[in-house]
N, CA, C and O atoms as CSV, one atom per row, in Angstrom:
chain,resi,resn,atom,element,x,y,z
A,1,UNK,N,N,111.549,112.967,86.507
A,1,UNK,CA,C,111.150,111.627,86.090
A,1,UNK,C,C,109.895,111.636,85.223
A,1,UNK,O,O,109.525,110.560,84.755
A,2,UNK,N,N,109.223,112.717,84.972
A,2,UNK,CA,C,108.259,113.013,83.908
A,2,UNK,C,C,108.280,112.109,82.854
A,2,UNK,O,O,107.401,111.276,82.632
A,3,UNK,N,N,109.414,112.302,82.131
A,3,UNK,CA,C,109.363,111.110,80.466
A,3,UNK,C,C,109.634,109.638,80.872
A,3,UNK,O,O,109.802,108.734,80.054
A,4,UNK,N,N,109.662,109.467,82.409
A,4,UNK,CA,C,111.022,108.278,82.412
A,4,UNK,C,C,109.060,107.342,82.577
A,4,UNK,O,O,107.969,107.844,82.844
A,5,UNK,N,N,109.415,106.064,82.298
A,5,UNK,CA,C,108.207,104.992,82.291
A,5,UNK,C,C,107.695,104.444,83.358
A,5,UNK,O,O,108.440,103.800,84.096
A,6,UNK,N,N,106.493,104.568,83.621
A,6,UNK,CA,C,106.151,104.274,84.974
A,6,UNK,C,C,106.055,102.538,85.195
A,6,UNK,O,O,106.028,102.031,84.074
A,7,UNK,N,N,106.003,101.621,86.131
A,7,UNK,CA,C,106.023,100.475,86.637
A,7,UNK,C,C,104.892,100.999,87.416
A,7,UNK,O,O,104.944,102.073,88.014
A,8,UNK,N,N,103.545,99.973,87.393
A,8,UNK,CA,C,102.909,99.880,88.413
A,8,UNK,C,C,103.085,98.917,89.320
A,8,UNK,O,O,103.044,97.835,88.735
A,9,UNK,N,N,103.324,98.738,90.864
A,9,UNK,CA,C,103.391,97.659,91.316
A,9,UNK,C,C,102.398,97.324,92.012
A,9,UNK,O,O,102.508,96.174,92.437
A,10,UNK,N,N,101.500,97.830,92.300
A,10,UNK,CA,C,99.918,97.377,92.547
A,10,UNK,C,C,99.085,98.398,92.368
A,10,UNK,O,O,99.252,99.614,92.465
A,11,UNK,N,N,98.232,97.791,92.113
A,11,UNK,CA,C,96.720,98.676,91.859
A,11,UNK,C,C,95.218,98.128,92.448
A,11,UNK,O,O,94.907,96.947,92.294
A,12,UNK,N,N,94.610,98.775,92.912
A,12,UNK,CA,C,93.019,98.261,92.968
A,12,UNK,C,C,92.205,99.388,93.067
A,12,UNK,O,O,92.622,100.443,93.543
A,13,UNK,N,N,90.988,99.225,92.618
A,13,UNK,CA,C,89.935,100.122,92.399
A,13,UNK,C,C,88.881,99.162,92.707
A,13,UNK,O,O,88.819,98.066,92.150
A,14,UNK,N,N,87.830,99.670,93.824
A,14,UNK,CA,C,86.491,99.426,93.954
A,14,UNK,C,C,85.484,100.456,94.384
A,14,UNK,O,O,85.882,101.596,94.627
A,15,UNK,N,N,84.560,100.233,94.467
A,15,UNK,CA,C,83.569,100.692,95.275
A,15,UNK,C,C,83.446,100.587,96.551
A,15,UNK,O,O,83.039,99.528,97.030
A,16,UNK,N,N,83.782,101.694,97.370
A,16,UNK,CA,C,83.625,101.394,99.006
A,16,UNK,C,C,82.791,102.548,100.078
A,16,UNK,O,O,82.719,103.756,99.851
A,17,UNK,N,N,82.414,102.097,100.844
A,17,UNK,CA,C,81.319,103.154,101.987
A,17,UNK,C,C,82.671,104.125,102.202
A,17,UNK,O,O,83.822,103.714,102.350
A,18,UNK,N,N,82.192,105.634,102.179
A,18,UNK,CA,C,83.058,106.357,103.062
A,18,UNK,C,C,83.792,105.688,104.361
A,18,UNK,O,O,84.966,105.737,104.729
A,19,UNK,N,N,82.789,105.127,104.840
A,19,UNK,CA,C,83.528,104.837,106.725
A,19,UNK,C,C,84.466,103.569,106.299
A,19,UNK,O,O,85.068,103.169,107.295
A,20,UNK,N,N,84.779,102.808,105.120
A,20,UNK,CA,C,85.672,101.693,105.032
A,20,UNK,C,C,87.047,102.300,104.370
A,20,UNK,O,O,88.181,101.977,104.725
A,21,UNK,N,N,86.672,103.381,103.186
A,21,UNK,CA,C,88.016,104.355,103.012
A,21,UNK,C,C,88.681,104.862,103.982
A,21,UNK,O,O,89.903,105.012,103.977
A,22,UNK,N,N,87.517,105.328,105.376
A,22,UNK,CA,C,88.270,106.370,105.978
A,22,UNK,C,C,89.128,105.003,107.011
A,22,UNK,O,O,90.174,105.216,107.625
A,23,UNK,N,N,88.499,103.830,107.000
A,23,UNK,CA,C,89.117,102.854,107.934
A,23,UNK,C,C,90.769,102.459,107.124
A,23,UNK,O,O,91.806,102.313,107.772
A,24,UNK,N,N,90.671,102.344,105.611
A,24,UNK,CA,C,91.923,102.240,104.995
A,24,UNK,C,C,93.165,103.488,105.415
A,24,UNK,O,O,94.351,103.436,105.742
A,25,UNK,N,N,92.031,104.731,105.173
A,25,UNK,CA,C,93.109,105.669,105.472
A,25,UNK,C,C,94.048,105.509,106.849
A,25,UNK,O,O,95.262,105.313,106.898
A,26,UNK,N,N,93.221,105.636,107.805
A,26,UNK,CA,C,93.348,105.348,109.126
A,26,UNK,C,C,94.627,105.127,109.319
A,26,UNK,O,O,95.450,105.858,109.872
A,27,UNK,N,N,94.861,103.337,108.496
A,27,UNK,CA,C,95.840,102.787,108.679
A,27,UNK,C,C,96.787,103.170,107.999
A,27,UNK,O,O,97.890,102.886,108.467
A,28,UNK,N,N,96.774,103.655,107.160
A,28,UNK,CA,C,97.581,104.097,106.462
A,28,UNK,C,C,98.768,105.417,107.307
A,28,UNK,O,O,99.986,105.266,107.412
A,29,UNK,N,N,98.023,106.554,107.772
A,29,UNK,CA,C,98.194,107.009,108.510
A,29,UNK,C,C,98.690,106.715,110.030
A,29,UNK,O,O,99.413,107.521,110.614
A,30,UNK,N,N,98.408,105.938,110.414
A,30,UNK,CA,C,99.095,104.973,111.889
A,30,UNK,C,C,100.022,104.688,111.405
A,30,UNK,O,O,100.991,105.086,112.052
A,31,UNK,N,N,100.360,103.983,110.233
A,31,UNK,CA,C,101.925,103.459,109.965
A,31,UNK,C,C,102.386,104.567,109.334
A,31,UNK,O,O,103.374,104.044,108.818
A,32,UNK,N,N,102.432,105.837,108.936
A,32,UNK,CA,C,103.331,107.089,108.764
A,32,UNK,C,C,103.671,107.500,110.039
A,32,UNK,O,O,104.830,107.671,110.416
A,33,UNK,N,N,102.479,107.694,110.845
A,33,UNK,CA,C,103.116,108.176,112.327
A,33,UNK,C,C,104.048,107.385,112.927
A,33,UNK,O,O,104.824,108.008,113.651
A,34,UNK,N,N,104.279,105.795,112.830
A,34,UNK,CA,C,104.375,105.304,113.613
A,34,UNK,C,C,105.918,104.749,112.921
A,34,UNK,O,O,106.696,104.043,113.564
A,35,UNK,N,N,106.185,105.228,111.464
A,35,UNK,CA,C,107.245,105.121,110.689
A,35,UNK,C,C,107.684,103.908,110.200
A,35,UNK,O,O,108.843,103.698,109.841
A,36,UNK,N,N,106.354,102.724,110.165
A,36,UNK,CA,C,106.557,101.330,109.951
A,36,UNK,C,C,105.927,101.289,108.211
A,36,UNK,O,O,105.310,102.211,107.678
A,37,UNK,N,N,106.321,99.838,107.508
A,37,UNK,CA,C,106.089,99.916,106.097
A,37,UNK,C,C,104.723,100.021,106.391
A,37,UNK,O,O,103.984,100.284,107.339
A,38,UNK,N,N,104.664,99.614,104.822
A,38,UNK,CA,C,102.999,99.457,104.567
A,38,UNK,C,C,102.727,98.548,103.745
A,38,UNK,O,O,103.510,98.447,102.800
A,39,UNK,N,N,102.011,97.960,103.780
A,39,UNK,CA,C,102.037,97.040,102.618
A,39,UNK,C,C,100.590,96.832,101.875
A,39,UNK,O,O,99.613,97.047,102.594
A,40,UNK,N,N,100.398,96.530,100.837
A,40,UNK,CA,C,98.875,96.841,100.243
A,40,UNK,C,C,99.150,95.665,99.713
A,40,UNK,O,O,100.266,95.317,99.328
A,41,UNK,N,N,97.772,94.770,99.660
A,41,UNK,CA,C,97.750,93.574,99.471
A,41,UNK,C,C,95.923,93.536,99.127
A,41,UNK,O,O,95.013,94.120,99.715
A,42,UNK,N,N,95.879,92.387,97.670
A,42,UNK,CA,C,94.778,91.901,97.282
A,42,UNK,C,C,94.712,90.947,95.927
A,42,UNK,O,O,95.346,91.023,94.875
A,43,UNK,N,N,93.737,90.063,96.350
A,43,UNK,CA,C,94.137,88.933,95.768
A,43,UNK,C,C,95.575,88.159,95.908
A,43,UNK,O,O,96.139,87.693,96.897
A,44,UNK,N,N,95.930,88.205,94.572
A,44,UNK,CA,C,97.663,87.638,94.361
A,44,UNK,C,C,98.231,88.828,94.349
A,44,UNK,O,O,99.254,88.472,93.763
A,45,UNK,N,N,98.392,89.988,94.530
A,45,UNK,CA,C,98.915,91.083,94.436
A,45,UNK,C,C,99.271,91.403,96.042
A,45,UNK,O,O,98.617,91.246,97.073
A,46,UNK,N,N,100.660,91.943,95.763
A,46,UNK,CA,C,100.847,92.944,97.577
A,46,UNK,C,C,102.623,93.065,97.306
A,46,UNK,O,O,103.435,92.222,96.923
A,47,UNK,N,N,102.757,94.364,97.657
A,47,UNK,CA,C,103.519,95.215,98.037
A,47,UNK,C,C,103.841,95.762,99.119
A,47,UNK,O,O,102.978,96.238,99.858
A,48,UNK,N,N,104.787,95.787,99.333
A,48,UNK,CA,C,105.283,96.515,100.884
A,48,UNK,C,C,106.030,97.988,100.486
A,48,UNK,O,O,106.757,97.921,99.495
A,49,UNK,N,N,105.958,98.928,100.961
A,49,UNK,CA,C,107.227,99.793,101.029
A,49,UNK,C,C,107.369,100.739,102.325
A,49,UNK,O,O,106.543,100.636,103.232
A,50,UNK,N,N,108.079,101.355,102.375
A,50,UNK,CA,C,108.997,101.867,103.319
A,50,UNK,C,C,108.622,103.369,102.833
A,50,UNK,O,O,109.331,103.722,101.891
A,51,UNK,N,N,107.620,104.392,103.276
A,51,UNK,CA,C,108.372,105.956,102.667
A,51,UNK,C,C,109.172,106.349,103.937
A,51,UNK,O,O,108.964,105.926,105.074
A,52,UNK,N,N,110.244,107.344,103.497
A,52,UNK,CA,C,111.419,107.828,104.082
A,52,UNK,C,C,110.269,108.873,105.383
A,52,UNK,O,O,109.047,108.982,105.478
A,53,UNK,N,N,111.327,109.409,106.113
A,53,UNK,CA,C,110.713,110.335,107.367
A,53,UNK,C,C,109.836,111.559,107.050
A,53,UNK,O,O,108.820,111.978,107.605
A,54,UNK,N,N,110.713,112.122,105.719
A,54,UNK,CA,C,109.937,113.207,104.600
A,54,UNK,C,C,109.526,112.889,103.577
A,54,UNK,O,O,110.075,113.619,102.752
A,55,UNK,N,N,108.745,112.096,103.004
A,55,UNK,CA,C,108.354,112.216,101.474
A,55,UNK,C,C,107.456,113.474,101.302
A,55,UNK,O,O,107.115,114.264,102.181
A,56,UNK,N,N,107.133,113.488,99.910
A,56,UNK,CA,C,106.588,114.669,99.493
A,56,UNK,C,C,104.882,114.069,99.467
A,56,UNK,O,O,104.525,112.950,99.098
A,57,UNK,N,N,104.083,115.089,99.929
A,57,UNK,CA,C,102.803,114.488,100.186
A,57,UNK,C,C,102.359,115.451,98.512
A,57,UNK,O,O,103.054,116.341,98.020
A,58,UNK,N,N,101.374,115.053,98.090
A,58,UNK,CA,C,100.627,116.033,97.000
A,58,UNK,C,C,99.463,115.353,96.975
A,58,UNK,O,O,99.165,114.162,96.888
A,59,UNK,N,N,98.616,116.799,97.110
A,59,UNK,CA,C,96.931,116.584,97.356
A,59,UNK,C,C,96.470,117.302,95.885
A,59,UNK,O,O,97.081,118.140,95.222
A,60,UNK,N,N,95.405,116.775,95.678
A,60,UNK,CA,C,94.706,117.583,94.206
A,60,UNK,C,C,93.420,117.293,94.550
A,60,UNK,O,O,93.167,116.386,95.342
A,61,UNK,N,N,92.365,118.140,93.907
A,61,UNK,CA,C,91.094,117.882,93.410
A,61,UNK,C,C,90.906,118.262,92.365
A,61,UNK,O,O,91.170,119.385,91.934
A,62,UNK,N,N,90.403,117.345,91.787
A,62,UNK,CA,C,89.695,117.661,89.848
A,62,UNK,C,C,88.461,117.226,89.270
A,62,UNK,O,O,87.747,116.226,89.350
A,63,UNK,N,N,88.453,118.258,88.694
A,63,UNK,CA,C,87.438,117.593,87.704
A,63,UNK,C,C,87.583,117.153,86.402
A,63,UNK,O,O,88.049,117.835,85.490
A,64,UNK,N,N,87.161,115.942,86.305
A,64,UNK,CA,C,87.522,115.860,84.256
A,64,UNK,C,C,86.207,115.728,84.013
A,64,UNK,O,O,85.229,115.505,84.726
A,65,UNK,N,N,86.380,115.915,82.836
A,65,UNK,CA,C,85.156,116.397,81.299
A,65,UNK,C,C,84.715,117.824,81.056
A,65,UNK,O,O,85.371,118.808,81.397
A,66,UNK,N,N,83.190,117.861,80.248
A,66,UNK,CA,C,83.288,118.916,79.295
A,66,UNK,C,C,82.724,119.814,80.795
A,66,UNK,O,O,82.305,119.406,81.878
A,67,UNK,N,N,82.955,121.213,80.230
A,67,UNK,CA,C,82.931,122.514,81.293
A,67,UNK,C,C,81.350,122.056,81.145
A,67,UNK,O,O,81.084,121.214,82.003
A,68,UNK,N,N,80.434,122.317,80.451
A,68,UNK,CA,C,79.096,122.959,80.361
A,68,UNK,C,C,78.426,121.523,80.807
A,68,UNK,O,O,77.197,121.577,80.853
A,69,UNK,N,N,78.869,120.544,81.065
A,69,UNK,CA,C,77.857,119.231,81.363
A,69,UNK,C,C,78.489,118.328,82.753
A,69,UNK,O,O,79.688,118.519,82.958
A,70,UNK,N,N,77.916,117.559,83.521
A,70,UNK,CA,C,78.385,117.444,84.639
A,70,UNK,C,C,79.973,115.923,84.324
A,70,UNK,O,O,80.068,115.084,83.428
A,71,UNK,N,N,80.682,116.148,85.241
A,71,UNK,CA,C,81.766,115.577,85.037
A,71,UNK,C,C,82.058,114.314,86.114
A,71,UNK,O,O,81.219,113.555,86.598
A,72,UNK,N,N,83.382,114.329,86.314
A,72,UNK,CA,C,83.967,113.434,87.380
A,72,UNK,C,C,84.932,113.739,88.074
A,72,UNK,O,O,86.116,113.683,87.743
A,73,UNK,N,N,84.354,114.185,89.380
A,73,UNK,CA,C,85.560,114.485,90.772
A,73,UNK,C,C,86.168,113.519,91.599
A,73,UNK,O,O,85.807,112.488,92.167
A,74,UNK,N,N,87.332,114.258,91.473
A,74,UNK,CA,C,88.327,113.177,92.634
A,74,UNK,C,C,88.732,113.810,93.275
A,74,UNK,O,O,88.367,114.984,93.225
A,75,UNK,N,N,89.654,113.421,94.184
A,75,UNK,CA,C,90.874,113.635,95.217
A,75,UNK,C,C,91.797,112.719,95.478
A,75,UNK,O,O,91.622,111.647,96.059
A,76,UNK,N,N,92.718,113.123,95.072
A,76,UNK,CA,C,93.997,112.384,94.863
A,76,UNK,C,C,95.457,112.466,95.631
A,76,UNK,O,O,96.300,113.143,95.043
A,77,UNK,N,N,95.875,111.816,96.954
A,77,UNK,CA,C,96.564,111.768,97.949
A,77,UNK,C,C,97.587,110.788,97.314
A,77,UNK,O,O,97.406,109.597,97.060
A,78,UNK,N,N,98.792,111.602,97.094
A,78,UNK,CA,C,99.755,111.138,96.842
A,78,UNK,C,C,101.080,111.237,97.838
A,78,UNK,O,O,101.443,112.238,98.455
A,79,UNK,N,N,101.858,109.599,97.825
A,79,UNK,CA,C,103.424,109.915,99.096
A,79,UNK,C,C,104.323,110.322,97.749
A,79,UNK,O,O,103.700,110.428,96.693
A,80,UNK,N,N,105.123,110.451,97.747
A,80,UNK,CA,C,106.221,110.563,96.905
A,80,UNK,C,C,108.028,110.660,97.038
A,80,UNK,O,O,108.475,111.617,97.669
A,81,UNK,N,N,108.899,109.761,96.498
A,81,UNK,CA,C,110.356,110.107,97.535
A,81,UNK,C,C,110.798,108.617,96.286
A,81,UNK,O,O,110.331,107.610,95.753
A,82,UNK,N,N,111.910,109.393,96.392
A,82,UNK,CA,C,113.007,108.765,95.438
A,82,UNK,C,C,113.416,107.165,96.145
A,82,UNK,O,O,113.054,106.912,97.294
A,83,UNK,N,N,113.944,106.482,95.588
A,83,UNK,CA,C,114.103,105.226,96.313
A,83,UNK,C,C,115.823,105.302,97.140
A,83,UNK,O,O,116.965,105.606,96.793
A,84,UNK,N,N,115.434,105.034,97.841
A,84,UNK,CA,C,116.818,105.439,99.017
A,84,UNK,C,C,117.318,106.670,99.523
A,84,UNK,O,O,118.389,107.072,99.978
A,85,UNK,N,N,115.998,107.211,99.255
A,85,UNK,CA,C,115.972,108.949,99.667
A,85,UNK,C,C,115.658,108.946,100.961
A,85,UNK,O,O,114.735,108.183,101.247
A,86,UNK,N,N,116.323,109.804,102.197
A,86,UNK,CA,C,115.237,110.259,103.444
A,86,UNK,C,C,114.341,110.990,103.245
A,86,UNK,O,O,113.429,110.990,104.072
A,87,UNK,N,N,114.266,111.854,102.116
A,87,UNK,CA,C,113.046,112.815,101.846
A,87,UNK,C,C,113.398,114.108,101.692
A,87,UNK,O,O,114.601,114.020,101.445
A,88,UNK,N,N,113.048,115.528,101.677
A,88,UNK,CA,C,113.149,116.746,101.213
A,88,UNK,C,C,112.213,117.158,102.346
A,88,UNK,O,O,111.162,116.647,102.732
A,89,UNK,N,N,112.852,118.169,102.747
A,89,UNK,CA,C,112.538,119.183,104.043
A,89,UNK,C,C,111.830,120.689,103.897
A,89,UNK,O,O,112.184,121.822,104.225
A,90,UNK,N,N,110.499,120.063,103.155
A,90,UNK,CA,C,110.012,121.527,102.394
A,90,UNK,C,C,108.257,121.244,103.185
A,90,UNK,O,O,107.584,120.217,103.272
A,91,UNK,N,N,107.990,122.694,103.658
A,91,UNK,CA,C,106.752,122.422,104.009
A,91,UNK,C,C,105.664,123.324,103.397
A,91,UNK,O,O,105.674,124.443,103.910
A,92,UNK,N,N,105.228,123.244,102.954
A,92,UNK,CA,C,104.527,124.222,101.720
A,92,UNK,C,C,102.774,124.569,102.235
A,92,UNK,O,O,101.773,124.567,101.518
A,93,UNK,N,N,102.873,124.820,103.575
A,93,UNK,CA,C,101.691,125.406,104.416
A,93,UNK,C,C,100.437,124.894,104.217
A,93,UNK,O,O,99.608,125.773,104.453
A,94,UNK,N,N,99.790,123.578,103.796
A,94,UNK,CA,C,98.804,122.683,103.444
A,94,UNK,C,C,97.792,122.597,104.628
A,94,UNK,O,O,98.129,122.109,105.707
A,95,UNK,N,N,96.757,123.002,104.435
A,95,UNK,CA,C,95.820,122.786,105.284
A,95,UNK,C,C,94.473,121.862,104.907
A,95,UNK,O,O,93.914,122.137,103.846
A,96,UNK,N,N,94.185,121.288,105.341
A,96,UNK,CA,C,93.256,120.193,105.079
A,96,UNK,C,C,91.722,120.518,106.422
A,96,UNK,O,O,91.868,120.099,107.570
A,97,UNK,N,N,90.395,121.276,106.012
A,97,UNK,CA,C,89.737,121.250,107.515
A,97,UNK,C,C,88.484,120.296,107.109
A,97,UNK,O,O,87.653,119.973,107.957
């Protein structure tokens, strides 16, 4: 799905304390364990979805800009799974400490 066009169906970006991300994550995480949707909601905006039992998780860290001057790091936690997929049964030894 590389060339195919992306649809965003929600987005938000702010500024938040570590301990209010890690409170988003949280939940986020309770409803994977717990195999219920999710829904992200703000302002007039909100979405619900459903990931399957397996989606594909993908973690990154990066940096962008120039090598020799200081840049901008992220980490980027992605679900991933086709729409009406149960998911793909691949576990690719990920450790997170």
């Amino acid at each position: 799905y590389a060339d195919m066009p992306e649809e965003v169906l929600f987005e938000s970006e702010s500024t938040q304390s570590r301990s209010e991300i890690a409170a988003y994550l949280r939940t986020v995480a309770d409803s994977l364990e717990a195999g219920d949707p999710i829904t992200l909601s703000s302002g007039d905006q909100s979405v619900t979805m459903e990931p399957p039992a397996r989606p594909t998780f993908e973690l990154k860290a990066e940096r962008e800009g120039p090598a020799d001057s200081p840049g901008e790091l992220s980490i980027e936690l992605e679900l991933e799974w086709d729409e009406g997929s149960a998911g793909e049964d691949v576990d690719g030894g990920l450790r997170i400490e």
